[in-house]
PyMOL Python script that loads the backbone (N, CA, C, O; Angstrom):
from pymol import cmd

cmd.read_pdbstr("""\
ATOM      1  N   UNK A   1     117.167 -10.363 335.455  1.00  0.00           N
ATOM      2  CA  UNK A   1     117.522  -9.238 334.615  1.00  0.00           C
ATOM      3  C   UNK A   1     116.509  -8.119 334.815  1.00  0.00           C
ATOM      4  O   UNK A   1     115.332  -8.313 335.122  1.00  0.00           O
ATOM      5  N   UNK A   2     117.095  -6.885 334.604  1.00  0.00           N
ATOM      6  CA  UNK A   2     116.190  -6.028 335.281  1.00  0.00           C
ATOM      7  C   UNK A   2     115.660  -5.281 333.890  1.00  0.00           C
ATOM      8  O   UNK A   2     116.431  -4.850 333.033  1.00  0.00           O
ATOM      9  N   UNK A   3     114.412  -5.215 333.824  1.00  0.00           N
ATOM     10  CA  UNK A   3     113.078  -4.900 332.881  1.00  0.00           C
ATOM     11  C   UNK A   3     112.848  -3.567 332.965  1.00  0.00           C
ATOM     12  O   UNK A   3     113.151  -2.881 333.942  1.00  0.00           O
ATOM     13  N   UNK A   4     112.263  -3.129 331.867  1.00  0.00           N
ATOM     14  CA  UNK A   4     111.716  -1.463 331.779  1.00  0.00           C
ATOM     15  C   UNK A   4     111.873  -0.600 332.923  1.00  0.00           C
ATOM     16  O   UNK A   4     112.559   0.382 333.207  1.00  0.00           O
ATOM     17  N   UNK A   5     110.596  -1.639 333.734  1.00  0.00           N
ATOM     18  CA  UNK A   5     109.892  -1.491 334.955  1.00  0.00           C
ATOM     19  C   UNK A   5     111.069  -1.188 335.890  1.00  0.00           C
ATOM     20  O   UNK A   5     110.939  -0.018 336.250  1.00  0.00           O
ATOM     21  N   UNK A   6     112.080  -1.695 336.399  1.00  0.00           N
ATOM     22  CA  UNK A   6     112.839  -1.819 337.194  1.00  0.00           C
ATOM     23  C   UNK A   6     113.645  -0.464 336.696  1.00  0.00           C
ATOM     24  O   UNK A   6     113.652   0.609 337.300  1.00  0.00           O
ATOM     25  N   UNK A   7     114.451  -0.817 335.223  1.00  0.00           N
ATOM     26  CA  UNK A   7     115.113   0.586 334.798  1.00  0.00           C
ATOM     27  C   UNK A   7     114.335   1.700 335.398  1.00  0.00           C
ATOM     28  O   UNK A   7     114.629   1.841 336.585  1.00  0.00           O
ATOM     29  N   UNK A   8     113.508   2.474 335.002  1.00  0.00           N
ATOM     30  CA  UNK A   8     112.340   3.204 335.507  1.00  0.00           C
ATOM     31  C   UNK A   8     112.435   3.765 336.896  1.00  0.00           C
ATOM     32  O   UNK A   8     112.698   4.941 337.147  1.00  0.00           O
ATOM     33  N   UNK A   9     112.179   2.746 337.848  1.00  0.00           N
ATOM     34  CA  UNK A   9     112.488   2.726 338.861  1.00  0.00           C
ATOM     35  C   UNK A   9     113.747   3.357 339.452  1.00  0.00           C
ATOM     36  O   UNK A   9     113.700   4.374 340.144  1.00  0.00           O
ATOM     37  N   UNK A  10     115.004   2.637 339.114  1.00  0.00           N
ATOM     38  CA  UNK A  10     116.164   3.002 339.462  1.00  0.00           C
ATOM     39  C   UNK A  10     116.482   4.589 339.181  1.00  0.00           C
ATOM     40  O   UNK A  10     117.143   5.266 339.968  1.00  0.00           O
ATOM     41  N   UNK A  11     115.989   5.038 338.095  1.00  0.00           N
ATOM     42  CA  UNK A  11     115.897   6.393 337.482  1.00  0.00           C
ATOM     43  C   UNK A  11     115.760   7.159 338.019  1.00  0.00           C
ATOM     44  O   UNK A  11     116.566   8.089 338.039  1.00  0.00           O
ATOM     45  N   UNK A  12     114.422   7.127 338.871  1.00  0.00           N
ATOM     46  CA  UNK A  12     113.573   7.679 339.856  1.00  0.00           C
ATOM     47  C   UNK A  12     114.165   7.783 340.785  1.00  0.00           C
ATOM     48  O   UNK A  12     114.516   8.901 341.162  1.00  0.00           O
ATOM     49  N   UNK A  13     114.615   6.181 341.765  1.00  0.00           N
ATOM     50  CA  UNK A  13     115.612   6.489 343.037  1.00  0.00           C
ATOM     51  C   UNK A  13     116.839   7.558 342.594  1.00  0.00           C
ATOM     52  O   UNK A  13     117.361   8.457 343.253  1.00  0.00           O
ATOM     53  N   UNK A  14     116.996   7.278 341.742  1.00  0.00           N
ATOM     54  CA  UNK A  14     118.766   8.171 341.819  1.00  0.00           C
ATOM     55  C   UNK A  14     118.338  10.017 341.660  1.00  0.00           C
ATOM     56  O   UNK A  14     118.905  11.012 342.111  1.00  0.00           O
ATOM     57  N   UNK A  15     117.207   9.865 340.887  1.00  0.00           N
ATOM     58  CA  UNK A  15     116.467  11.663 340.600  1.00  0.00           C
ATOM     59  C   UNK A  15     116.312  12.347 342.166  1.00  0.00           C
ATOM     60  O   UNK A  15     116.673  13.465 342.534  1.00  0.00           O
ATOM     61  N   UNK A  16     115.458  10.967 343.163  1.00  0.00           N
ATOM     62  CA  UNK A  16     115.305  11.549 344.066  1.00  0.00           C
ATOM     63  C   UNK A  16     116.501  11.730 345.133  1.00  0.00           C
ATOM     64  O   UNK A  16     116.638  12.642 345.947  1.00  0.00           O
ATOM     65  N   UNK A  17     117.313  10.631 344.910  1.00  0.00           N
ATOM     66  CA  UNK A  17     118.617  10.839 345.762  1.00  0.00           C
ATOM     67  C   UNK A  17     119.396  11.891 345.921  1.00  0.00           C
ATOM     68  O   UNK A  17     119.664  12.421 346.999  1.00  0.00           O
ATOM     69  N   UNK A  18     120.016  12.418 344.177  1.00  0.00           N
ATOM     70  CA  UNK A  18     120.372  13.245 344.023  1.00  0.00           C
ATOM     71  C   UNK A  18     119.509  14.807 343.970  1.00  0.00           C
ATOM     72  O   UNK A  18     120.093  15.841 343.645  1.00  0.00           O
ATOM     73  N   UNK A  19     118.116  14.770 344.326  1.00  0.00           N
ATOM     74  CA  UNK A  19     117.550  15.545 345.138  1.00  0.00           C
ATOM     75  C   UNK A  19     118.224  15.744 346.545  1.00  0.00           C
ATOM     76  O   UNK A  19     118.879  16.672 347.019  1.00  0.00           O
ATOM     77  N   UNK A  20     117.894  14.756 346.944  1.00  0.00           N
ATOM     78  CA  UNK A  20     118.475  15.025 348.827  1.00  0.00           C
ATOM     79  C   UNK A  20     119.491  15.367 348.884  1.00  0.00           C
ATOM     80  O   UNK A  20     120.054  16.130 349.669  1.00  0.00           O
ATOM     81  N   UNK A  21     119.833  14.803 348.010  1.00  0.00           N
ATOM     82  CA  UNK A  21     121.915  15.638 348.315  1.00  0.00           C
ATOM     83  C   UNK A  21     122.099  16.943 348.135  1.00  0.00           C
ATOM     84  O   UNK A  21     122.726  17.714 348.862  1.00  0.00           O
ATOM     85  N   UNK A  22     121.498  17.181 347.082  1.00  0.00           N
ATOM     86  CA  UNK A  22     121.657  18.533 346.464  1.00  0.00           C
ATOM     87  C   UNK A  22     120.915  19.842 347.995  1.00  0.00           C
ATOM     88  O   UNK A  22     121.421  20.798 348.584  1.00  0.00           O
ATOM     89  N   UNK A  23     119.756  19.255 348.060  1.00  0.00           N
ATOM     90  CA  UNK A  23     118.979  19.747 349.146  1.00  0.00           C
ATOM     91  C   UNK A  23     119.943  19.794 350.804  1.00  0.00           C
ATOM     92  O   UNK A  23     119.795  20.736 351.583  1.00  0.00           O
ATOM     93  N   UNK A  24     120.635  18.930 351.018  1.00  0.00           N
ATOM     94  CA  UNK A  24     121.212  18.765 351.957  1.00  0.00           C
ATOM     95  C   UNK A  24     123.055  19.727 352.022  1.00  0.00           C
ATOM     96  O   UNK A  24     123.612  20.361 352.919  1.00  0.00           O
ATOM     97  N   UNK A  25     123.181  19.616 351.575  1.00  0.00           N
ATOM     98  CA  UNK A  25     124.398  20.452 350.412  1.00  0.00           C
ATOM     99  C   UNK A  25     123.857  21.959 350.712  1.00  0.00           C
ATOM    100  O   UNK A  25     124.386  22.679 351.559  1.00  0.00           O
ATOM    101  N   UNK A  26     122.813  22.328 349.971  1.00  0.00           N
ATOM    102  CA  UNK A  26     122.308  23.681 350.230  1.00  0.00           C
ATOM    103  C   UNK A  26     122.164  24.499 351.199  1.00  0.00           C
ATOM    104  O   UNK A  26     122.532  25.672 351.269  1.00  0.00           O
ATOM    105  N   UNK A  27     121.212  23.385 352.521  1.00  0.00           N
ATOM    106  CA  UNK A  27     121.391  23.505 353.988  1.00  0.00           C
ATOM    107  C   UNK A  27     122.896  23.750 354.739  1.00  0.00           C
ATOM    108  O   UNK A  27     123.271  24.451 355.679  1.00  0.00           O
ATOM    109  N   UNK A  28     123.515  22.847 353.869  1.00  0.00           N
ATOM    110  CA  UNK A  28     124.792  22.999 354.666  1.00  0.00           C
ATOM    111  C   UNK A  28     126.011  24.499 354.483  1.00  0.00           C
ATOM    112  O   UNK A  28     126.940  25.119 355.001  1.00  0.00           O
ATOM    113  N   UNK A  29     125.247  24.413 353.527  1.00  0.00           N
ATOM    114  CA  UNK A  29     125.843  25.801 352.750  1.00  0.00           C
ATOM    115  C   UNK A  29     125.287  26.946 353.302  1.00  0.00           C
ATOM    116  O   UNK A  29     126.065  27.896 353.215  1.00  0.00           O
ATOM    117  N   UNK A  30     124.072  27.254 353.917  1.00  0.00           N
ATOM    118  CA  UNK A  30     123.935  27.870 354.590  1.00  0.00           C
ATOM    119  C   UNK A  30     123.807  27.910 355.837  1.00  0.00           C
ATOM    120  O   UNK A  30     123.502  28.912 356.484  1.00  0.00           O
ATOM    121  N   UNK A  31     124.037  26.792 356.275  1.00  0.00           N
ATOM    122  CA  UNK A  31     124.058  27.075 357.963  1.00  0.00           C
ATOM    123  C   UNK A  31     125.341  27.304 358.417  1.00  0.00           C
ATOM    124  O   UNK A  31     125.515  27.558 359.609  1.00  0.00           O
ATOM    125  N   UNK A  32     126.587  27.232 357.374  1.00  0.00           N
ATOM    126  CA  UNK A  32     127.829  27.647 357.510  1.00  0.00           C
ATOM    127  C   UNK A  32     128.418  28.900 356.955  1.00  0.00           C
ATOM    128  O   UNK A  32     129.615  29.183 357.007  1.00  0.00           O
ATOM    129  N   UNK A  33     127.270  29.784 356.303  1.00  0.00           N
ATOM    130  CA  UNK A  33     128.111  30.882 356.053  1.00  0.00           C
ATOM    131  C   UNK A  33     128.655  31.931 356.624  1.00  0.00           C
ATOM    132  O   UNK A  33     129.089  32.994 356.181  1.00  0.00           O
ATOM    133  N   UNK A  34     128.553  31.406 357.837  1.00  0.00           N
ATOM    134  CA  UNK A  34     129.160  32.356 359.095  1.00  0.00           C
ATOM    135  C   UNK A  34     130.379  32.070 359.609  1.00  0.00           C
ATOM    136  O   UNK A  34     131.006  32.735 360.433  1.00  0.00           O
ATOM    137  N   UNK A  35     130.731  30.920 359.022  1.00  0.00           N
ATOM    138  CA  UNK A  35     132.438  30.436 359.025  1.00  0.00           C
ATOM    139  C   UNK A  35     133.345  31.393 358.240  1.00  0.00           C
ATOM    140  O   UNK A  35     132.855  32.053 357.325  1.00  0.00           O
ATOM    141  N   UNK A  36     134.612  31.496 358.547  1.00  0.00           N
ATOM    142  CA  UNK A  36     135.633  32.850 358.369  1.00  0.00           C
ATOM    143  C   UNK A  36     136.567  32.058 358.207  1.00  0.00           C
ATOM    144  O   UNK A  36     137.440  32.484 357.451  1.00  0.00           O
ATOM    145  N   UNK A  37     136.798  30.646 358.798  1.00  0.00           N
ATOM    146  CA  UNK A  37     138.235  30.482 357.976  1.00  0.00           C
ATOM    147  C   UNK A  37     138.425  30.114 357.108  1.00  0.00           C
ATOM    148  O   UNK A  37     137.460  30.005 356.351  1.00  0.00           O
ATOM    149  N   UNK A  38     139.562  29.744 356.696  1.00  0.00           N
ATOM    150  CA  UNK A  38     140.120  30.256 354.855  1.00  0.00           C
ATOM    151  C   UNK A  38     139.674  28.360 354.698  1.00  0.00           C
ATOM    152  O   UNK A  38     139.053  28.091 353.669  1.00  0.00           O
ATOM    153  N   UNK A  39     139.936  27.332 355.522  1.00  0.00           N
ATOM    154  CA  UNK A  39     139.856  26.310 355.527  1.00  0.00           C
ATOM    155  C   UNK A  39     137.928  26.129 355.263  1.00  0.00           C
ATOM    156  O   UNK A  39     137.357  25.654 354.281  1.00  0.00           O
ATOM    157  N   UNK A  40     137.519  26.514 356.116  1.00  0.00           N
ATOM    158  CA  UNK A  40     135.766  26.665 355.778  1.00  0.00           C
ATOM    159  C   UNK A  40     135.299  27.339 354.220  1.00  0.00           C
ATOM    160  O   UNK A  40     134.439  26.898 353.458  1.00  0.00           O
ATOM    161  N   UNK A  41     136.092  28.433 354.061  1.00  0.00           N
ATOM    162  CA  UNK A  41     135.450  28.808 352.680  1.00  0.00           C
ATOM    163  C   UNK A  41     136.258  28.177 351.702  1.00  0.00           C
ATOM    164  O   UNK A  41     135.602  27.978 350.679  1.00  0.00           O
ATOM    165  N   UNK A  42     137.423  27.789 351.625  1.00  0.00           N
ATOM    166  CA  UNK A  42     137.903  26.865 350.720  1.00  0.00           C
ATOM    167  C   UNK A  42     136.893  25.626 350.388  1.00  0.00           C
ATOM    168  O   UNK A  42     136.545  25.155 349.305  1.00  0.00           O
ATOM    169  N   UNK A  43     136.523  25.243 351.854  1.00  0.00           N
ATOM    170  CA  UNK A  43     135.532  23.773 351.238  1.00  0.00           C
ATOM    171  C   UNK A  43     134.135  24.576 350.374  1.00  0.00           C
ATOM    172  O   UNK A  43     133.730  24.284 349.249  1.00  0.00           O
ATOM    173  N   UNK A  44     133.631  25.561 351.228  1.00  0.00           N
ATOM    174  CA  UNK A  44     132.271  26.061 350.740  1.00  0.00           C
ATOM    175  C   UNK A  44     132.399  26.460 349.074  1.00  0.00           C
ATOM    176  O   UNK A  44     131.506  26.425 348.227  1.00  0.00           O
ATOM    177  N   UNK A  45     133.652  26.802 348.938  1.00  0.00           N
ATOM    178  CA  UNK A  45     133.630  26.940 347.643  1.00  0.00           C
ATOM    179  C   UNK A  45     133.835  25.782 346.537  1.00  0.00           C
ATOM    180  O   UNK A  45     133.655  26.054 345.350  1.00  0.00           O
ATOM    181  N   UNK A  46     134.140  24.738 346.865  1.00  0.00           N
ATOM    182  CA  UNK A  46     134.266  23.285 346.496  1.00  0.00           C
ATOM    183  C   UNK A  46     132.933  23.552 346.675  1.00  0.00           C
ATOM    184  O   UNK A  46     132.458  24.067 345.663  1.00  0.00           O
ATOM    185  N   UNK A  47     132.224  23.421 347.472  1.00  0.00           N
ATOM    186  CA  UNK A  47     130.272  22.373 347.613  1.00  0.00           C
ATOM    187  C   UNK A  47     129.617  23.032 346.751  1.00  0.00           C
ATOM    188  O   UNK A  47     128.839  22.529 345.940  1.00  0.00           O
ATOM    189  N   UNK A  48     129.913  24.358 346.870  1.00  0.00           N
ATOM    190  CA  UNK A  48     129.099  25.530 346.068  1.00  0.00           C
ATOM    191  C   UNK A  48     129.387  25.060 344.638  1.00  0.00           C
ATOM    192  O   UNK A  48     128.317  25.084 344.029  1.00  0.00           O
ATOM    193  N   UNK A  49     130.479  24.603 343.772  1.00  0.00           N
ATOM    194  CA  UNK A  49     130.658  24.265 342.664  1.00  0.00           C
ATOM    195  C   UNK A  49     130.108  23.180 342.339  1.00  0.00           C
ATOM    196  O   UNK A  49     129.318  23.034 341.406  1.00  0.00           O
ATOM    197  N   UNK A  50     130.678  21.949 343.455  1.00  0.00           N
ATOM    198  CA  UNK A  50     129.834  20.486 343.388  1.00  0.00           C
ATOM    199  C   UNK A  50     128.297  20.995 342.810  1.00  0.00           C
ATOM    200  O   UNK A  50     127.708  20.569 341.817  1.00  0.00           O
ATOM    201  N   UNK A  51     127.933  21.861 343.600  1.00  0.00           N
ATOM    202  CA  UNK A  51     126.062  21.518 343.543  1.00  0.00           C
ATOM    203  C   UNK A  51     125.877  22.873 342.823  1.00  0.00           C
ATOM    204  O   UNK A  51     125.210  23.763 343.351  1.00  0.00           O
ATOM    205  N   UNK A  52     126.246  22.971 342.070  1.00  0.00           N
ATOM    206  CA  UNK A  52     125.922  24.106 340.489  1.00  0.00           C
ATOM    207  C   UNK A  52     126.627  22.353 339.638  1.00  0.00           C
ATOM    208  O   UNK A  52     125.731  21.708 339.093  1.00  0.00           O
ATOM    209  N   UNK A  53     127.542  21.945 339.590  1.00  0.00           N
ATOM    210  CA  UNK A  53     127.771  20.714 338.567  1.00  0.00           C
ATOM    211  C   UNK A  53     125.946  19.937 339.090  1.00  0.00           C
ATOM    212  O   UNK A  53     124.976  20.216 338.385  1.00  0.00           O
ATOM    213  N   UNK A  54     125.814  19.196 340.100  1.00  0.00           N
ATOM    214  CA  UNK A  54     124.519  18.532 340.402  1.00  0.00           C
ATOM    215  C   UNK A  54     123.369  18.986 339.814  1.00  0.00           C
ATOM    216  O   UNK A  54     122.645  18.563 338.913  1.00  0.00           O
ATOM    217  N   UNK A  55     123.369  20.197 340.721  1.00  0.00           N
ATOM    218  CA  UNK A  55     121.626  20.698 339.315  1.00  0.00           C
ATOM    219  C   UNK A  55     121.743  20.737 338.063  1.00  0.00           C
ATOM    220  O   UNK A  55     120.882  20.406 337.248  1.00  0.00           O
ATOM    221  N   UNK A  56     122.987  21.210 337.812  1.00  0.00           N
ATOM    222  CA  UNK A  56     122.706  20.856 336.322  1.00  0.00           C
ATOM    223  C   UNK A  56     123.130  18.961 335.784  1.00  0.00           C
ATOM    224  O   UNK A  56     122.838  18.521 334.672  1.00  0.00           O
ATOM    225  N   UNK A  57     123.591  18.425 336.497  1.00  0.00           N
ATOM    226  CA  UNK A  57     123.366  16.726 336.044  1.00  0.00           C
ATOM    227  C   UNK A  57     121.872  16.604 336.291  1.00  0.00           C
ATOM    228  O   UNK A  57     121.374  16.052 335.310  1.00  0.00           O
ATOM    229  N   UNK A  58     120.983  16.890 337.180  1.00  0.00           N
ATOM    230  CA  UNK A  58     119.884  16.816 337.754  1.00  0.00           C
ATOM    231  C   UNK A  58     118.784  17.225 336.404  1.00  0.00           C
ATOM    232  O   UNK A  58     117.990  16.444 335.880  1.00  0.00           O
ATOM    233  N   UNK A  59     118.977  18.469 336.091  1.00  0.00           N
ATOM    234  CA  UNK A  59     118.409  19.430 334.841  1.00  0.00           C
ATOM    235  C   UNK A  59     118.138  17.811 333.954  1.00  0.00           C
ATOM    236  O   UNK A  59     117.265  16.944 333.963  1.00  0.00           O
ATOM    237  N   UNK A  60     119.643  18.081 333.134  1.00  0.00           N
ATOM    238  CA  UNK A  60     120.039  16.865 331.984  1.00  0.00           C
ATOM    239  C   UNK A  60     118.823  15.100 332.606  1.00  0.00           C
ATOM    240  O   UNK A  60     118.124  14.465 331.817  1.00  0.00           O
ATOM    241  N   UNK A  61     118.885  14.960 333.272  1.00  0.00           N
ATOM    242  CA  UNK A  61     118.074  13.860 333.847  1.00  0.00           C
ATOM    243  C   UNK A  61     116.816  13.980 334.158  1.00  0.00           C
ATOM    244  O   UNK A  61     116.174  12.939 334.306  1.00  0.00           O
ATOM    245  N   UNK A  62     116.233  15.117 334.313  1.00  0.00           N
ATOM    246  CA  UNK A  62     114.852  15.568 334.051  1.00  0.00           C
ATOM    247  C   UNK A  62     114.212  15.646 332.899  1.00  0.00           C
ATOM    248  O   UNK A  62     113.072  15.283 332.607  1.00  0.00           O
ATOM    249  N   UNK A  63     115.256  16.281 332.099  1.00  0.00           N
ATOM    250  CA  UNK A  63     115.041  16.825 330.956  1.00  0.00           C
ATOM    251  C   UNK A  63     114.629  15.215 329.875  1.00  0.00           C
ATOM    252  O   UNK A  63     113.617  14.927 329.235  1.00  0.00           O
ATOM    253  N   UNK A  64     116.221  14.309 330.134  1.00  0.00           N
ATOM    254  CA  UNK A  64     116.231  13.111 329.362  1.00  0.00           C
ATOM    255  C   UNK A  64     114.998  12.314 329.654  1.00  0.00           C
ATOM    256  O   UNK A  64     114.359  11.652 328.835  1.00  0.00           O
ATOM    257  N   UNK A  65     114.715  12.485 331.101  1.00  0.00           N
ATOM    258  CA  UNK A  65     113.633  11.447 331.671  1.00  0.00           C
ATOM    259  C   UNK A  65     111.818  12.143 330.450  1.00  0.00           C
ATOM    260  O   UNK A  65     111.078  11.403 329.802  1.00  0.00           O
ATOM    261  N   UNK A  66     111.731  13.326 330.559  1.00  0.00           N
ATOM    262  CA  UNK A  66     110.763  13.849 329.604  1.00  0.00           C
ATOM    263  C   UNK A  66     110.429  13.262 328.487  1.00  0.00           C
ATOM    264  O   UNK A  66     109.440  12.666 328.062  1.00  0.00           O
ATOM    265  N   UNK A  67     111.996  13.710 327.902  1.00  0.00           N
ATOM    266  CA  UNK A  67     111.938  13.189 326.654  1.00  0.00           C
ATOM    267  C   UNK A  67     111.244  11.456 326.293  1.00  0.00           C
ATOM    268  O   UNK A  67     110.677  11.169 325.239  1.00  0.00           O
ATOM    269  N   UNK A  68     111.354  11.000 326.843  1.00  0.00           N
ATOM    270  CA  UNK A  68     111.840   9.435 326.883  1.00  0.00           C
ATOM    271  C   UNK A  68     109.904   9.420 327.383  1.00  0.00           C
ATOM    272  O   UNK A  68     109.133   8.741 326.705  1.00  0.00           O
ATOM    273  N   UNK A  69     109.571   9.946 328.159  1.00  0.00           N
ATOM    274  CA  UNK A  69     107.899   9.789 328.096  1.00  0.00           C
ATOM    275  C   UNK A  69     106.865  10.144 327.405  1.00  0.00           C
ATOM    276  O   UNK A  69     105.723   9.686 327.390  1.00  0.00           O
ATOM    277  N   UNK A  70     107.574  11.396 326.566  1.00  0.00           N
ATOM    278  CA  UNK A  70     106.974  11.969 325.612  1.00  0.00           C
ATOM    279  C   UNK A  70     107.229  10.711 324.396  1.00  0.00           C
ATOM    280  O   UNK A  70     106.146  10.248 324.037  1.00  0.00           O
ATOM    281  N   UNK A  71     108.117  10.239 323.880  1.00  0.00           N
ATOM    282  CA  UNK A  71     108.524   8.989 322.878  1.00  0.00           C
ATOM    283  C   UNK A  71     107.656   8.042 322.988  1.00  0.00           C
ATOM    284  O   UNK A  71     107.021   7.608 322.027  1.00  0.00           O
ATOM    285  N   UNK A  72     107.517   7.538 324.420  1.00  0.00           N
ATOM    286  CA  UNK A  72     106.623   6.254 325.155  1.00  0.00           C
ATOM    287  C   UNK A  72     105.028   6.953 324.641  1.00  0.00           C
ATOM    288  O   UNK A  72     104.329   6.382 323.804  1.00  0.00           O
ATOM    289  N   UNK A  73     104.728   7.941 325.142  1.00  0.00           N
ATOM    290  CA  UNK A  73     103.533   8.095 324.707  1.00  0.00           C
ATOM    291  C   UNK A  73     103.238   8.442 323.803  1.00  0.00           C
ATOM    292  O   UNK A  73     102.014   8.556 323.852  1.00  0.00           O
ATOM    293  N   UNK A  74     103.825   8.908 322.291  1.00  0.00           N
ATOM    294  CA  UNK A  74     103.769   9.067 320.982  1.00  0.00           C
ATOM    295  C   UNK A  74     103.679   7.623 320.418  1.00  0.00           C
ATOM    296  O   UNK A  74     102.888   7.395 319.503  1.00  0.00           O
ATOM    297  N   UNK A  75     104.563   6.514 320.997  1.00  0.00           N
ATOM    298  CA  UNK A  75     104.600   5.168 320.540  1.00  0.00           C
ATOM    299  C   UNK A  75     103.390   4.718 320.897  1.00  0.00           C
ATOM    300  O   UNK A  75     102.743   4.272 319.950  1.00  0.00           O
ATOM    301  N   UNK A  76     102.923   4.687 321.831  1.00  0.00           N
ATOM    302  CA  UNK A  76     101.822   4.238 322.511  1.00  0.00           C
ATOM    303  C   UNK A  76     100.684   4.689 321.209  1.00  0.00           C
ATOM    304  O   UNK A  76     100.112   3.916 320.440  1.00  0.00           O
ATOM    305  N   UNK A  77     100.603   5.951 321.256  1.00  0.00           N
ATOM    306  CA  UNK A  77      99.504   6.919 320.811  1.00  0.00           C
ATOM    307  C   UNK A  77      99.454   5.904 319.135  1.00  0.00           C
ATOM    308  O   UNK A  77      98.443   5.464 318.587  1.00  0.00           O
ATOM    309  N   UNK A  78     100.815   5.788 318.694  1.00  0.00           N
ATOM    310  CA  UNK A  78     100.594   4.981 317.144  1.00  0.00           C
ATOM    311  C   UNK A  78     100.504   3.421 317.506  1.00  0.00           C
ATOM    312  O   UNK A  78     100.346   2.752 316.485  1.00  0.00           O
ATOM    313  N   UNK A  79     100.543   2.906 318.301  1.00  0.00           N
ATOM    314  CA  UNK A  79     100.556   1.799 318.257  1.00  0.00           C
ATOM    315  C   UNK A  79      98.926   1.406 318.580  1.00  0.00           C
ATOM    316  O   UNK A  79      98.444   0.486 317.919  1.00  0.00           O
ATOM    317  N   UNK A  80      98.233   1.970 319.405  1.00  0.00           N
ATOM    318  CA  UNK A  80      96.863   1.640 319.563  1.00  0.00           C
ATOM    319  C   UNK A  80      96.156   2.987 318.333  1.00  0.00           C
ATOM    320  O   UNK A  80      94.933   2.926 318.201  1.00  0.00           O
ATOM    321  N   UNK A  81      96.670   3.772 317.754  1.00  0.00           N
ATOM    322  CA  UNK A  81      96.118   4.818 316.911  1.00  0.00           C
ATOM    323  C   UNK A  81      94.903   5.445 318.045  1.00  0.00           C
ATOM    324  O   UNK A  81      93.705   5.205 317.900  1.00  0.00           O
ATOM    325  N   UNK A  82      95.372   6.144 318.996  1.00  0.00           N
ATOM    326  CA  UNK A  82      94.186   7.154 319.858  1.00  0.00           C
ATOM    327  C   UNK A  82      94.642   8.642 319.005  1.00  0.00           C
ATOM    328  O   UNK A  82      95.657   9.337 319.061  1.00  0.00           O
ATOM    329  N   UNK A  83      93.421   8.739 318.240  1.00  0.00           N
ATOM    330  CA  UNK A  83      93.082   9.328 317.560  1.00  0.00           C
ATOM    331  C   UNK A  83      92.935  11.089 318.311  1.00  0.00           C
ATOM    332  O   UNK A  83      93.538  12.036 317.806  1.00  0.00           O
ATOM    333  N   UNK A  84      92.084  11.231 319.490  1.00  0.00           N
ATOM    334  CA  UNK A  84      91.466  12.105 319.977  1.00  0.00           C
ATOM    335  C   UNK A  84      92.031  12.073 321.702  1.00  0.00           C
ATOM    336  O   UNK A  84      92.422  10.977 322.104  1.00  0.00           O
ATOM    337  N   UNK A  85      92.061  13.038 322.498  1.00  0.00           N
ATOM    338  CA  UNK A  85      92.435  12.934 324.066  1.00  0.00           C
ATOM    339  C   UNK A  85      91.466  11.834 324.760  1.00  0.00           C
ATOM    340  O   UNK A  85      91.828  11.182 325.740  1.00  0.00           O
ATOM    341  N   UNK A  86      90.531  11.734 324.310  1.00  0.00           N
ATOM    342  CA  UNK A  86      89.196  11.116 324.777  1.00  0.00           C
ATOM    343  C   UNK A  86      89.599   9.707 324.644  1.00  0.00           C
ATOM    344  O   UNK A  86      89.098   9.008 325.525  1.00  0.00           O
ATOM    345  N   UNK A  87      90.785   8.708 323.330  1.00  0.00           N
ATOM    346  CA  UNK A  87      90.710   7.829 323.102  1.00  0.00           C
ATOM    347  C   UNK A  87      91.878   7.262 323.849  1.00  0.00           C
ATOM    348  O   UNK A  87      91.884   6.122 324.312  1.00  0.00           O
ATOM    349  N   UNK A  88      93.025   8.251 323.957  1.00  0.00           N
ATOM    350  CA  UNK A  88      94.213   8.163 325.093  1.00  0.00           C
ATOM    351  C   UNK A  88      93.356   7.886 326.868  1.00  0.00           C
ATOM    352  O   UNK A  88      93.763   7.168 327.781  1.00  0.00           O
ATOM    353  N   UNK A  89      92.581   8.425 326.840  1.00  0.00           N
ATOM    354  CA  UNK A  89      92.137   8.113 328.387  1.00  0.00           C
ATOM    355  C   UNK A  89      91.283   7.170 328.616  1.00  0.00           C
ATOM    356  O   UNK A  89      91.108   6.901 329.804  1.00  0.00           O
ATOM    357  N   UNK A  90      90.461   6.348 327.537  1.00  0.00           N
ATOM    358  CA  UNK A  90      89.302   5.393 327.444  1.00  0.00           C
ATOM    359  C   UNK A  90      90.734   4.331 327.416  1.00  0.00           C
ATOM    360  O   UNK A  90      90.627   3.260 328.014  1.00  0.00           O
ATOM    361  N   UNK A  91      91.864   4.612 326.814  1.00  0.00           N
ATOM    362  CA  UNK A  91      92.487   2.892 327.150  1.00  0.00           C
ATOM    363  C   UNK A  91      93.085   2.940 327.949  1.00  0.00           C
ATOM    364  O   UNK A  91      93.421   1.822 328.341  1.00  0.00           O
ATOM    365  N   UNK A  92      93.692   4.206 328.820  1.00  0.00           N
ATOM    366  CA  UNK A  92      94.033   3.875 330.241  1.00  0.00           C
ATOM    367  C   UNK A  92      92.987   3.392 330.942  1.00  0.00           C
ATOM    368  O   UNK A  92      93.236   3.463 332.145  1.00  0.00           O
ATOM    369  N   UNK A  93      91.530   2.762 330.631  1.00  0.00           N
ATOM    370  CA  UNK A  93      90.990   1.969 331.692  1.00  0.00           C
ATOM    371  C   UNK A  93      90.658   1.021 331.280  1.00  0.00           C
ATOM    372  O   UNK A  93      89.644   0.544 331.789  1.00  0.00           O
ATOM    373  N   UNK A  94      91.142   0.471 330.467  1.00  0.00           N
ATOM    374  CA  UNK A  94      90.873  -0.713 329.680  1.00  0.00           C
ATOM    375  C   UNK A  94      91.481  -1.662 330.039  1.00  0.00           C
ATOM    376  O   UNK A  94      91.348  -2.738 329.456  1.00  0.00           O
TER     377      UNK A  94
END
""", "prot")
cmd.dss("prot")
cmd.show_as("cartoon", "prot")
cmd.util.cbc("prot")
cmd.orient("prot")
């Protein structure tokens, strides 16, 4: 069964995946805008929409992923009570 740790993980692969795509998408979008037929800009205008929907799924998954570390480290922060910045970084070496 897959643990925090693993969730976490998977999070990450798919953030960065859907990086490359998006990135790759972009490239493609411009190394074709010199295409003229109606068949070429019909698709370009499909990808161009796809990847305005992507960054913004991308946004939402950045955004959620924040949130969710900011929580972790507020929990953290009450659960050991680090009082001061000084007491947050003395138990990361603990």
């Amino acid at each position: 069964m897959d643990g925090p740790q693993d969730h976490h993980r998977n999070q990450e692969r798919l953030i960065g995946d859907l990086r490359q795509v998006i990135e790759n998408a972009e490239e493609l979008l411009k190394n074709t805008d010199h295409q003229t037929s109606m068949l070429y800009q019909a698709a370009r205008i499909k990808l161009a929409q796809a990847l305005l929907n992507a960054n913004e799924e991308l946004e939402r998954f950045e955004d959620a992923q924040l949130l969710r570390m900011i929580e972790a480290t507020r929990a953290a922060n009450e659960e050991f009570q680090d009082a001061t910045g000084e007491d947050k970084v003395m138990r990361a070496f603990r």
